[in-house]
Backbone as CSV, one residue per row, in Angstrom:
resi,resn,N_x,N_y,N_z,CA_x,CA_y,CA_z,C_x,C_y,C_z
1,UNK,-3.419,-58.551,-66.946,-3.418,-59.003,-68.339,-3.291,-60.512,-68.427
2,UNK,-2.775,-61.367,-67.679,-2.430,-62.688,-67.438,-3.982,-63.500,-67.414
3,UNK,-4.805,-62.933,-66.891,-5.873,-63.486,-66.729,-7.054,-62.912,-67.662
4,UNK,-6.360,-62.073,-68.808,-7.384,-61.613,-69.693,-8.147,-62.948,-70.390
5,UNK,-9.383,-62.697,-71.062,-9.261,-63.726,-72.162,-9.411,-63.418,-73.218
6,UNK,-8.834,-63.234,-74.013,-8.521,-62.666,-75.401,-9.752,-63.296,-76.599
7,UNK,-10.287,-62.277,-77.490,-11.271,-62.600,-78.127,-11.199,-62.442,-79.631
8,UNK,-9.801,-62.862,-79.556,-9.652,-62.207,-81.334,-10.822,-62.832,-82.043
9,UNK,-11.362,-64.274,-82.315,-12.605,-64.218,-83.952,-13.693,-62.861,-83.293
10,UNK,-13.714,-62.569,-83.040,-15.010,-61.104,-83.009,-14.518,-60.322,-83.763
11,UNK,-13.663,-60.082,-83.818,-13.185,-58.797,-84.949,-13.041,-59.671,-86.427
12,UNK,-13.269,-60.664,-86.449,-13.453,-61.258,-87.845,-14.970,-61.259,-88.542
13,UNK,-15.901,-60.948,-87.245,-17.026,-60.765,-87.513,-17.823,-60.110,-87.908
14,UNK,-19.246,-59.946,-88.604,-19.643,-58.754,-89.432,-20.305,-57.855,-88.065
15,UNK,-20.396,-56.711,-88.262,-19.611,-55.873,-88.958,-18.237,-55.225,-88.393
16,UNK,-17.781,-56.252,-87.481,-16.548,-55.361,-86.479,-15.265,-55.407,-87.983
17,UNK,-15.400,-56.785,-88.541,-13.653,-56.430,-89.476,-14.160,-55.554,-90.901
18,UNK,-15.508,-55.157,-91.032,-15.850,-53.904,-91.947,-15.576,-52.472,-91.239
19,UNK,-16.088,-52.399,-90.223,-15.497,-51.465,-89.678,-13.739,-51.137,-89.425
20,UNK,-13.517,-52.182,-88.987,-11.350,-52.024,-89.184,-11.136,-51.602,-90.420
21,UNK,-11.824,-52.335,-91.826,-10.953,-51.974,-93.178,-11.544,-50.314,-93.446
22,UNK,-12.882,-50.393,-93.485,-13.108,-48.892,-93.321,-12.532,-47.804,-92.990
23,UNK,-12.255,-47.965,-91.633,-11.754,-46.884,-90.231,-10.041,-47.170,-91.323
24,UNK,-9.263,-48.230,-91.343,-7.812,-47.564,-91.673,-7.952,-46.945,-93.312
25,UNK,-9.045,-47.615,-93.886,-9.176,-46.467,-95.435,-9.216,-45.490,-95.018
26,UNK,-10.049,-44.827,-93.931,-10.530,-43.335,-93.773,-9.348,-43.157,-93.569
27,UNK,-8.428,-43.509,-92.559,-7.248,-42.814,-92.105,-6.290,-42.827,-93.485
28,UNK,-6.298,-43.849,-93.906,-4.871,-43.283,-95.416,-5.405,-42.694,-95.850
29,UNK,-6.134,-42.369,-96.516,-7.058,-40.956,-97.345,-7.298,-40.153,-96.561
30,UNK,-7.290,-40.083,-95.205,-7.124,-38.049,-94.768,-5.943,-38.100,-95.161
31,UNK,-4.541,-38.965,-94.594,-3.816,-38.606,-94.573,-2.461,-38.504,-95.833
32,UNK,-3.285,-39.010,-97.127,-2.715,-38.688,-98.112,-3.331,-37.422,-98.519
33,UNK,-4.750,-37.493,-98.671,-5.194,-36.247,-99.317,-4.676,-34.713,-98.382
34,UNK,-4.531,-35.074,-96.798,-4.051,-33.960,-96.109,-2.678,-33.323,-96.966
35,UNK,-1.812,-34.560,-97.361,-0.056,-34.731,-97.584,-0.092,-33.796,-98.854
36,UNK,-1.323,-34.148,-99.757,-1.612,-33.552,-101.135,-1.524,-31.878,-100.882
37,UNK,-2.346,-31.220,-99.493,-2.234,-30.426,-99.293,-1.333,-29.653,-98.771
38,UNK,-0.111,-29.934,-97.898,0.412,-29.442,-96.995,1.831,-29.520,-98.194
39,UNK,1.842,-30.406,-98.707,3.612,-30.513,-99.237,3.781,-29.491,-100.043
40,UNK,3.026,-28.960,-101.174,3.120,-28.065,-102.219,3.053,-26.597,-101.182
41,UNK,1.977,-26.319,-100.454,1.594,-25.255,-100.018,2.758,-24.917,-98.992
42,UNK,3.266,-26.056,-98.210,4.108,-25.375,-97.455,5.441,-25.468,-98.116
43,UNK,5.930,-26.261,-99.139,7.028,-25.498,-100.134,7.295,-24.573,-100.342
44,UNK,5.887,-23.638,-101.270,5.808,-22.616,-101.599,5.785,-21.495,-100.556
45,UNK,5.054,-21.894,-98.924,5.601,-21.054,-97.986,7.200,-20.904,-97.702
46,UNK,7.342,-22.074,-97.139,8.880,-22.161,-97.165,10.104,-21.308,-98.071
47,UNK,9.826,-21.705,-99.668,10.074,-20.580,-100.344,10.217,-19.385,-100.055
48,UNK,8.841,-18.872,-99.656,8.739,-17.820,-99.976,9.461,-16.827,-98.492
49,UNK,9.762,-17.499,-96.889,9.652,-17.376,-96.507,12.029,-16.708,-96.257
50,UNK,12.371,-17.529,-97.810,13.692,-16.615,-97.983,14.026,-15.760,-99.165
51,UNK,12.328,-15.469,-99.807,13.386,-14.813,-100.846,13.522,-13.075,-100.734
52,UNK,13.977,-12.167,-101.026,13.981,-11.052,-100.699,12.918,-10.362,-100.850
53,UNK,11.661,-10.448,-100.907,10.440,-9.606,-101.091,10.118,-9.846,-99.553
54,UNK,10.370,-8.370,-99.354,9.594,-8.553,-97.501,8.323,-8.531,-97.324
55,UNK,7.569,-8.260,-98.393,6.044,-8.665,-97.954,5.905,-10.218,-98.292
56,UNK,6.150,-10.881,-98.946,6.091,-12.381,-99.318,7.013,-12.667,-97.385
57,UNK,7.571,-12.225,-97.468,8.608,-12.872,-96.469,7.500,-12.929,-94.709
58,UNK,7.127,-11.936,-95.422,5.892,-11.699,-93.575,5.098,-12.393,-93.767
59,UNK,4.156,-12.510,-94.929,3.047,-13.352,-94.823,3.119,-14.820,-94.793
60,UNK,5.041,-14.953,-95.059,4.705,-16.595,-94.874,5.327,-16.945,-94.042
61,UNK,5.976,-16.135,-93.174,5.923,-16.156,-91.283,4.987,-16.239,-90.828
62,UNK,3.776,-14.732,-91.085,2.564,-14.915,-90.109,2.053,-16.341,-90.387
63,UNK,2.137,-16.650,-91.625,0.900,-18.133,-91.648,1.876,-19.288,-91.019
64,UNK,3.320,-19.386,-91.219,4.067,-20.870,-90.513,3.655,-20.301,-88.496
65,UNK,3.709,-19.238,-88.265,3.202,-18.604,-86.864,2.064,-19.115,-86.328
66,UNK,1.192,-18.887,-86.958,-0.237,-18.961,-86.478,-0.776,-20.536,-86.784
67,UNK,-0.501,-20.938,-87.968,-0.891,-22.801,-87.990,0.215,-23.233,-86.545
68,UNK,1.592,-22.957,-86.788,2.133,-24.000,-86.371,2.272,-24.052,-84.642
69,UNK,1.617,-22.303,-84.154,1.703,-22.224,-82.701,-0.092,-22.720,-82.093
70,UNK,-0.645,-23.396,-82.856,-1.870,-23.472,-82.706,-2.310,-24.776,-82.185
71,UNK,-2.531,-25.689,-81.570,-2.888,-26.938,-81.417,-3.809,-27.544,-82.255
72,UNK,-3.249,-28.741,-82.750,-4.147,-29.194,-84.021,-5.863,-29.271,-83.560
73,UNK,-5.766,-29.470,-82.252,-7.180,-30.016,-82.086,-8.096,-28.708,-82.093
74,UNK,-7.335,-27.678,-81.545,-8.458,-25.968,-81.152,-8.221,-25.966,-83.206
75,UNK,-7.497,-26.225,-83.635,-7.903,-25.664,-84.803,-8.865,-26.516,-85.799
76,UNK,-9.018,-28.106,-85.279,-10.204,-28.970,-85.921,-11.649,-28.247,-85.062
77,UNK,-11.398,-28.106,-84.146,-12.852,-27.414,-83.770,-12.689,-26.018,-84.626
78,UNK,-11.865,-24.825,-84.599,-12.130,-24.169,-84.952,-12.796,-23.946,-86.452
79,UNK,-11.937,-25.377,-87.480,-12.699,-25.645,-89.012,-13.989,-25.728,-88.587
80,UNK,-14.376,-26.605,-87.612,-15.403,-27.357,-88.016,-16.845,-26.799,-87.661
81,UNK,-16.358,-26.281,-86.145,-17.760,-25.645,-85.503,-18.192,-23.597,-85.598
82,UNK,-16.452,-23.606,-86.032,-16.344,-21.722,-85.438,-16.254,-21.351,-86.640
83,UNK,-15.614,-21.949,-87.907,-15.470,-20.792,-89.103,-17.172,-20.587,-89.694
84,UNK,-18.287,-21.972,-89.954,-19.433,-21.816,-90.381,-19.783,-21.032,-90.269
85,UNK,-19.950,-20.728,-88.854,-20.943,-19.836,-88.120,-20.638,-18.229,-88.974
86,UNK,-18.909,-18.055,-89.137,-18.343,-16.282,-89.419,-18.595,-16.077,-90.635
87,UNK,-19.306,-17.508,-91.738,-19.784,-17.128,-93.086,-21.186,-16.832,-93.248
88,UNK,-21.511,-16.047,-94.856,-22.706,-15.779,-94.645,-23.230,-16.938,-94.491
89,UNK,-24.921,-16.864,-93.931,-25.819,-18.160,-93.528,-25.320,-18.940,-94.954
90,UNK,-25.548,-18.914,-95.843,-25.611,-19.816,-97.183,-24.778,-20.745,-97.041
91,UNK,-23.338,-20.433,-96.864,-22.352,-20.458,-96.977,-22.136,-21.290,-95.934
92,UNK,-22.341,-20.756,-94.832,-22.174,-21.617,-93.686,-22.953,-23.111,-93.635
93,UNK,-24.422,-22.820,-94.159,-25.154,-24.032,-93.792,-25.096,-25.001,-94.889
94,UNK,-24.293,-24.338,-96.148,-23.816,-25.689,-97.178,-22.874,-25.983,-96.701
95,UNK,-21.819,-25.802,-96.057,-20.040,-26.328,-95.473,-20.409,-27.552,-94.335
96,UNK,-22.005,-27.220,-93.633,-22.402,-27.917,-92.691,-23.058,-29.150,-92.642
97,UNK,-24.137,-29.291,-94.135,-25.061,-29.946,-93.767,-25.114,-29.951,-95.399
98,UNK,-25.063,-29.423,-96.303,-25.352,-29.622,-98.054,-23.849,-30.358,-98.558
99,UNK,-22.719,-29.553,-98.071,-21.435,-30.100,-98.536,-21.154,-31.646,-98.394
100,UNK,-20.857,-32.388,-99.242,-20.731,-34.123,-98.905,-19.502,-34.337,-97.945
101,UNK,-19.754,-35.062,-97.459,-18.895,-35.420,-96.343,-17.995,-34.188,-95.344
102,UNK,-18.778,-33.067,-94.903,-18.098,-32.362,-94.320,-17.533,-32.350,-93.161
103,UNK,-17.546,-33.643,-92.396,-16.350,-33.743,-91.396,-15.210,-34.105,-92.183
104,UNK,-15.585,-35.075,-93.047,-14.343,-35.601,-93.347,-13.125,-34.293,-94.597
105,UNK,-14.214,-33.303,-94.789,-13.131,-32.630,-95.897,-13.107,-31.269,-94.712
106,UNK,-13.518,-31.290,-93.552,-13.006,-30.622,-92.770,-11.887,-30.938,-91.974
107,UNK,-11.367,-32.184,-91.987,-10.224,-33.015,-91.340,-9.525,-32.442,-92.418
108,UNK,-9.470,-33.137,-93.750,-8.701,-32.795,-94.738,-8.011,-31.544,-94.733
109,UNK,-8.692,-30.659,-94.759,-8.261,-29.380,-94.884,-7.508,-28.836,-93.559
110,UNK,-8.214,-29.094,-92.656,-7.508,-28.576,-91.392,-6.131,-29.443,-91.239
111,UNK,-5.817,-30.508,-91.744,-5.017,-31.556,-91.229,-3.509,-30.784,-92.017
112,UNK,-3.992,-30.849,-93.566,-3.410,-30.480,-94.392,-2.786,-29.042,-94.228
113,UNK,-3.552,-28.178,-94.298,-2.855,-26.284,-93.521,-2.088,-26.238,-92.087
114,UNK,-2.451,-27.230,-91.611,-1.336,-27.747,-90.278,-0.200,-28.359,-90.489
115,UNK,-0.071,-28.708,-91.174,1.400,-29.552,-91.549,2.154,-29.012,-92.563
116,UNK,1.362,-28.147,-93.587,1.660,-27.033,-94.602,2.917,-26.028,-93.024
117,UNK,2.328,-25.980,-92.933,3.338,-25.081,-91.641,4.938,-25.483,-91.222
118,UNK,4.726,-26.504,-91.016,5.581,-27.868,-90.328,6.704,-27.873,-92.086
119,UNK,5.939,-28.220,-93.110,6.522,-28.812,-94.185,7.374,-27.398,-94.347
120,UNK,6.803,-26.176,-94.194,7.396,-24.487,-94.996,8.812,-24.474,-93.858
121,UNK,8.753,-24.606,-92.775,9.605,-24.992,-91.863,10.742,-26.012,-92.148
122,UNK,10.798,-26.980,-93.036,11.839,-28.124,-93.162,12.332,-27.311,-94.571
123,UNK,11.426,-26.517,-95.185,11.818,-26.229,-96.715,12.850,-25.250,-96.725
124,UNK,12.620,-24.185,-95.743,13.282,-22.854,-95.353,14.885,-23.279,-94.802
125,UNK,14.513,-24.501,-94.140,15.896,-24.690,-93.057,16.515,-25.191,-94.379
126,UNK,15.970,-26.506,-95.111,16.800,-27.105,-95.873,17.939,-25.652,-97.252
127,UNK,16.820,-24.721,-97.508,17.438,-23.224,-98.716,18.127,-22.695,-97.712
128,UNK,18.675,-22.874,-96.638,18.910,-21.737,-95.826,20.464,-22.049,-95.512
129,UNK,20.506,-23.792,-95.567,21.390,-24.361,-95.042,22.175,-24.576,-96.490
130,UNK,21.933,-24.395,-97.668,22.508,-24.386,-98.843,23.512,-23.403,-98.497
131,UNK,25.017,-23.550,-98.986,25.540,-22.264,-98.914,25.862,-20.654,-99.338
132,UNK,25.986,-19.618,-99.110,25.652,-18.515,-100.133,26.086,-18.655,-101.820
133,UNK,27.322,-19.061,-101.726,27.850,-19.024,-102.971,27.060,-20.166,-103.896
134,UNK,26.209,-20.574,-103.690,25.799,-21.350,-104.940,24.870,-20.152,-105.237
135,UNK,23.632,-19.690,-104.444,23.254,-18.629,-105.009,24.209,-17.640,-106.064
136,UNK,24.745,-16.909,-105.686,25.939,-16.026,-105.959,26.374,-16.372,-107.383
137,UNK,26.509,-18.036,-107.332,26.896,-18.780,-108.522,26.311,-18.099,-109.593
138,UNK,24.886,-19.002,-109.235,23.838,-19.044,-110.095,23.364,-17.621,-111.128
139,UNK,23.610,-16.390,-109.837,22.808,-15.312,-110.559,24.200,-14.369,-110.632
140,UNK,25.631,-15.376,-111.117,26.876,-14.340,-111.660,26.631,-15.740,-113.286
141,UNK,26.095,-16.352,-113.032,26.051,-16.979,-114.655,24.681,-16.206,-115.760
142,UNK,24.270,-15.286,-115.184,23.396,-14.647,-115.779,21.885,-15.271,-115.234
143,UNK,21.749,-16.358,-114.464,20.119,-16.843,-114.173,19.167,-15.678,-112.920
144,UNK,18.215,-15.841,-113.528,17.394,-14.569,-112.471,17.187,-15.589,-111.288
145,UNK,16.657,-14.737,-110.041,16.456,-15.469,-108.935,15.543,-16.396,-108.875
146,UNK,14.420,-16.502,-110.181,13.483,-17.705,-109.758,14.182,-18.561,-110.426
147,UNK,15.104,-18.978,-111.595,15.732,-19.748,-111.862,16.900,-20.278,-111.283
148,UNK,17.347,-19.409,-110.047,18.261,-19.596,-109.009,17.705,-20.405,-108.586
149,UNK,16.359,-20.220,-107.872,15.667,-21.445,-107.437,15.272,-22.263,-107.554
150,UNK,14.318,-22.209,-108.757,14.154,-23.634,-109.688,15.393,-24.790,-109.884
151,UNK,16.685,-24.231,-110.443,17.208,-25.231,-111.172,18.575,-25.527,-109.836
152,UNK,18.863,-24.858,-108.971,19.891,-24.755,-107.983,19.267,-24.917,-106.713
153,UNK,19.003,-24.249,-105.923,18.454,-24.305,-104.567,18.070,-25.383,-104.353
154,UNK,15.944,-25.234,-104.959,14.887,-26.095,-104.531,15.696,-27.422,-104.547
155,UNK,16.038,-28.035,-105.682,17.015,-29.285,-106.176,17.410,-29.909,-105.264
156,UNK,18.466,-28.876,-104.455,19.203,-29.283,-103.408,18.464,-29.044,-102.270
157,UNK,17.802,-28.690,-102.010,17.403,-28.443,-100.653,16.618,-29.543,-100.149
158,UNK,15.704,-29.960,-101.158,14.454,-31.352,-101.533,15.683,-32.174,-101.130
159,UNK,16.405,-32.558,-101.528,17.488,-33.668,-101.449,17.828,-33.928,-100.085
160,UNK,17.965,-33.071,-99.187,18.559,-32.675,-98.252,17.762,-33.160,-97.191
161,UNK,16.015,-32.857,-97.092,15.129,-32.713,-96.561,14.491,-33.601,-96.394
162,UNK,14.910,-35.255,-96.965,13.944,-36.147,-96.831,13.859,-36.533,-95.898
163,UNK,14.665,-36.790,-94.546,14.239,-37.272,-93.465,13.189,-36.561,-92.597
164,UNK,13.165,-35.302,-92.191,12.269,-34.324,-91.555,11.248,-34.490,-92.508
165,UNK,10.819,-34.626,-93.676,9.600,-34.744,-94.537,8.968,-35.725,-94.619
166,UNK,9.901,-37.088,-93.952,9.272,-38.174,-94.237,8.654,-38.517,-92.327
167,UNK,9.759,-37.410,-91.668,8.450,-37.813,-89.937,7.273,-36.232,-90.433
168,UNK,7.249,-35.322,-91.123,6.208,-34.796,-91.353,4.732,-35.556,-91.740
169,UNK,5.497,-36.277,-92.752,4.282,-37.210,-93.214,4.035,-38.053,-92.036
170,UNK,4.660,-38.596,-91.560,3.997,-39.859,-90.294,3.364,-38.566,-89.449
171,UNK,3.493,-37.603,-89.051,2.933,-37.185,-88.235,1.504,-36.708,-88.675
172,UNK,1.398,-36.989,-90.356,0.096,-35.958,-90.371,-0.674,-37.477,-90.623
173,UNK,-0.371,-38.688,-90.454,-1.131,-39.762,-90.784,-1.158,-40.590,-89.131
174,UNK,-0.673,-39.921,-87.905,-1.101,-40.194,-86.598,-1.799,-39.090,-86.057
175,UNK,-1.775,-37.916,-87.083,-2.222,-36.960,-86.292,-4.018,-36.781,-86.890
176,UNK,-4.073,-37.846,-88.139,-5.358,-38.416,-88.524,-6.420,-38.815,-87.639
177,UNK,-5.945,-38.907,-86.396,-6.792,-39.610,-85.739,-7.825,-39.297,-84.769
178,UNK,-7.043,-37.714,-84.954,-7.960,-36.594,-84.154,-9.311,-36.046,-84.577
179,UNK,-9.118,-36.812,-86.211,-10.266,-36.277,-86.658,-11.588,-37.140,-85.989
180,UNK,-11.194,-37.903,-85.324,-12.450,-38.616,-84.650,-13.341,-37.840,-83.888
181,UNK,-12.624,-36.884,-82.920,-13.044,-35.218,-82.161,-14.667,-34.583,-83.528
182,UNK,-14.258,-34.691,-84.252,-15.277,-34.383,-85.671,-16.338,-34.849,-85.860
183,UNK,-16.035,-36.156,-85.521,-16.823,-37.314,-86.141,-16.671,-38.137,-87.699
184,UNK,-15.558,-38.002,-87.524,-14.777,-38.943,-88.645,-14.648,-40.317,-88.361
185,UNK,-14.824,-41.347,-88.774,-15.015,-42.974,-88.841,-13.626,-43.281,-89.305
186,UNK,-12.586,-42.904,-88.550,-11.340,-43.350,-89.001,-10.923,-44.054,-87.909
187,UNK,-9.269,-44.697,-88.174,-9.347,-46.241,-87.342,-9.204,-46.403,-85.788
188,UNK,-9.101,-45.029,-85.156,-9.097,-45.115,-83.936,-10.150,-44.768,-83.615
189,UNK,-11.283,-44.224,-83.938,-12.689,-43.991,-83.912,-13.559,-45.370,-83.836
190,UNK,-13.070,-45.831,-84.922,-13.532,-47.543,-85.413,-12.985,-48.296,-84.281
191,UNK,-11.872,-48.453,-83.909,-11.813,-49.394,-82.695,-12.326,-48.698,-81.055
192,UNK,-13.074,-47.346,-81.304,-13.590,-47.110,-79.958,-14.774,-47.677,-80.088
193,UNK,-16.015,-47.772,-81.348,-16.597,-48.109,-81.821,-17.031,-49.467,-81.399
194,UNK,-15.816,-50.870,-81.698,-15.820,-52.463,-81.537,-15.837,-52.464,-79.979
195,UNK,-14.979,-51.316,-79.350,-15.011,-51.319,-77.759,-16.358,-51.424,-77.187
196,UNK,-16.808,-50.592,-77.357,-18.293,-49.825,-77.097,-19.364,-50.824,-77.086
197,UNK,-19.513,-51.687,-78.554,-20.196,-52.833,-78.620,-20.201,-54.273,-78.576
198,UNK,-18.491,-54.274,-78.299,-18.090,-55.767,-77.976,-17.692,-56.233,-76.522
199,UNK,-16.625,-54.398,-76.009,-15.625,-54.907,-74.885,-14.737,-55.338,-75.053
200,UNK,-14.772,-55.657,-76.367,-12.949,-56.330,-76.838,-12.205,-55.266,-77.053
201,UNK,-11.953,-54.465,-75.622,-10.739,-53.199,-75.790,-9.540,-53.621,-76.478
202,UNK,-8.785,-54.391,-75.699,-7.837,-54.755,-76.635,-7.166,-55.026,-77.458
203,UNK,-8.268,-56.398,-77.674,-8.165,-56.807,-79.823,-8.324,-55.672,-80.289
204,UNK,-9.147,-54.802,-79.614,-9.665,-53.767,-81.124,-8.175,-52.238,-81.385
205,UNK,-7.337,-52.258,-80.272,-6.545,-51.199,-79.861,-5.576,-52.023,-80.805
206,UNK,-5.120,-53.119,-80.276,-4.066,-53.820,-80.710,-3.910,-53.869,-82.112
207,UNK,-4.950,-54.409,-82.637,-5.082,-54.675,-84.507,-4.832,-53.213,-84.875
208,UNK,-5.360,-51.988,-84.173,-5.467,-50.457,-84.508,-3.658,-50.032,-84.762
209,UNK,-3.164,-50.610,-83.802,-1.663,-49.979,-83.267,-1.174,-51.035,-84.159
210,UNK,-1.200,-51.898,-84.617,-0.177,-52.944,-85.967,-0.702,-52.594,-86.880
211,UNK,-1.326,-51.996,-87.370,-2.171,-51.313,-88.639,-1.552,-49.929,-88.303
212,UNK,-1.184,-49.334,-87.467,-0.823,-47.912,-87.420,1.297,-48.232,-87.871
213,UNK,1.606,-49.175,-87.210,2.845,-50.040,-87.097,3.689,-50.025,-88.742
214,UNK,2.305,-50.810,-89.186,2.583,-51.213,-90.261,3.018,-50.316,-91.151
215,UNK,2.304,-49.176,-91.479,2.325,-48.342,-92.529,3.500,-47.241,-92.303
216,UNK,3.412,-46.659,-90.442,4.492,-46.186,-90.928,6.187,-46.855,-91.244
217,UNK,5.799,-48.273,-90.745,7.203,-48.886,-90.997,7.288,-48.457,-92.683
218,UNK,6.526,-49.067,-93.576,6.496,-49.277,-95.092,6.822,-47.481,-95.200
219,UNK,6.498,-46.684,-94.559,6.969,-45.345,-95.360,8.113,-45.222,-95.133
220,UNK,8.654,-45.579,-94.003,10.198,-45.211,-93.747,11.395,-46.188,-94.972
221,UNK,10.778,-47.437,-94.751,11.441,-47.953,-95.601,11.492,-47.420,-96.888
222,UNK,10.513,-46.953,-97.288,10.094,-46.074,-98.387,11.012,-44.774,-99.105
223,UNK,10.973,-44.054,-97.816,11.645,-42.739,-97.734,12.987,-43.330,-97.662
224,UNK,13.662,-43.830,-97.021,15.105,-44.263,-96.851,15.643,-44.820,-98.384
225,UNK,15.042,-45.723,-98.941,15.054,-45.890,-100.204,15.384,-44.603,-101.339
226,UNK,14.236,-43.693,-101.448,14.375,-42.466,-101.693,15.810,-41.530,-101.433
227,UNK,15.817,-41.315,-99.965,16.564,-40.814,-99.363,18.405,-41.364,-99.990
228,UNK,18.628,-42.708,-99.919,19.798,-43.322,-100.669,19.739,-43.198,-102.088
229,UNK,18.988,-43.153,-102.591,18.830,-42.837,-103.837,19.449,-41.424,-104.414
230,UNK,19.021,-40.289,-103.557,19.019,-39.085,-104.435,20.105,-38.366,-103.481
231,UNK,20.910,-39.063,-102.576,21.605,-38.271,-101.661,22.777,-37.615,-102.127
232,UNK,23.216,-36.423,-101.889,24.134,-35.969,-102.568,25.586,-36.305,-101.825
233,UNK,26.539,-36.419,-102.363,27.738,-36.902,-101.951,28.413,-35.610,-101.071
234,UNK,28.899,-36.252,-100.077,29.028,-35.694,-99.134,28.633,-34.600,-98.759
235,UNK,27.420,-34.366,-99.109,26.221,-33.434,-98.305,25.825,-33.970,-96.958
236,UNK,25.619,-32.584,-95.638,24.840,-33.354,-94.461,23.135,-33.214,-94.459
237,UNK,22.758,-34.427,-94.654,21.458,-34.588,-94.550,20.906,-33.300,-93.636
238,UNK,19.528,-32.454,-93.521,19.152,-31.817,-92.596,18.081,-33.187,-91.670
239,UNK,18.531,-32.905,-90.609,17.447,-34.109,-89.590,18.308,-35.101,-89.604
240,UNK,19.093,-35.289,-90.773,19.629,-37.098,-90.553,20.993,-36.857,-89.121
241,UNK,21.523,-38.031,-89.094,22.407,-38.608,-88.101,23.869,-37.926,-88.961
């Protein structure tokens, strides 16, 4: 490395620093629009995964089971190349080739039902770790069990949960990057890209990894903010120290 020679103005050049702003847009937009997907859905797994209906209770085992024992990458191939094929032709060859941007809302989706898993997992531990008697409370003051949950539980449990939710999110915005396997133009794709046609491995890794640096620093700070904000007094954080 001592004897490298470093080439940073090339990446100032057209089109290598269009490609950088590009490639990290693609990556915050999988990985918000993934976040859009996974936080609600795996809530509502999570949920569902303590309340006394044993069929609700299996199906949102089998699904935290099967996303979360699965490797993200067999399951981006599996969106992308294996489900087309098991629909009718129509069906299949619009998801493929008519649908707009279908790598990229095949990242989305796959990224998003993967971390939906992960998120139903922090939701369950956080209701679980509530103690019985607030339930108990709740539904000896006359409230039915979804209002047990609504206005008691969820409340507290969300509160509880921000640290494990906030490395959920970093993980589904590094784990963005796999969508390159696809053919997604996101920012580690984009700097294999400047490699390929410049040779400036480095500059192009380096700017990639302080751009990756950056953002998740700003979420943590983010979440911690949050996190001091809504913390309940002498509650133990789930995940925290």
């Amino acid at each position: 490395m001592g004897g490298y020679n470093w080439n940073w103005p090339i990446l100032l050049k057209d089109p290598y620093l269009g490609w950088i702003i590009s490639g990290f847009a693609n990556t915050c937009l999988i990985a918000v629009l993934a976040w859009a997907i996974a936080f609600p859905l795996g809530s509502a797994i999570g949920i569902g995964r303590t309340v006394d209906n044993r069929a609700l209770r299996l199906a949102a085992t089998t699904y935290v089971e099967i996303f979360r024992n699965i490797p993200l990458l067999v399951q981006m191939f599996v969106w992308y190349f294996v489900v087309p094929e098991l629909l009718p032709a129509e069906w299949g060859r619009w998801i493929k080739r008519d649908m707009p941007h279908p790598q990229f809302i095949t990242a989305v989706m796959c990224l998003g039902l993967y971390t939906a898993s992960r998120v139903a997992e922090q939701v369950r531990s956080g209701l679980e770790a509530i103690p019985r008697g607030q339930r108990n409370a709740g539904l000896a003051i006359g409230l039915t069990p979804f209002q047990v949950y609504r206005y008691v539980l969820v409340p507290v449990a969300f509160r509880t949960i921000i640290p494990p939710l906030t490395s959920d999110f970093l993980g589904v915005f590094k784990n963005s990057s796999l969508a390159l396997t696809i053919g997604v133009l996101e920012l580690t794709s984009q700097s294999r890209q400047i490699e390929e046609y410049t040779f400036a491995a480095f500059e192009a890794f380096t700017i990639a990894t302080v751009l990756y640096c950056l953002v998740t620093g700003l979420v943590i700070v983010v979440m911690r903010t949050v996190e001091n904000r809504t913390r309940i007094a002498g509650a133990i954080t789930v995940g925290g120290q």
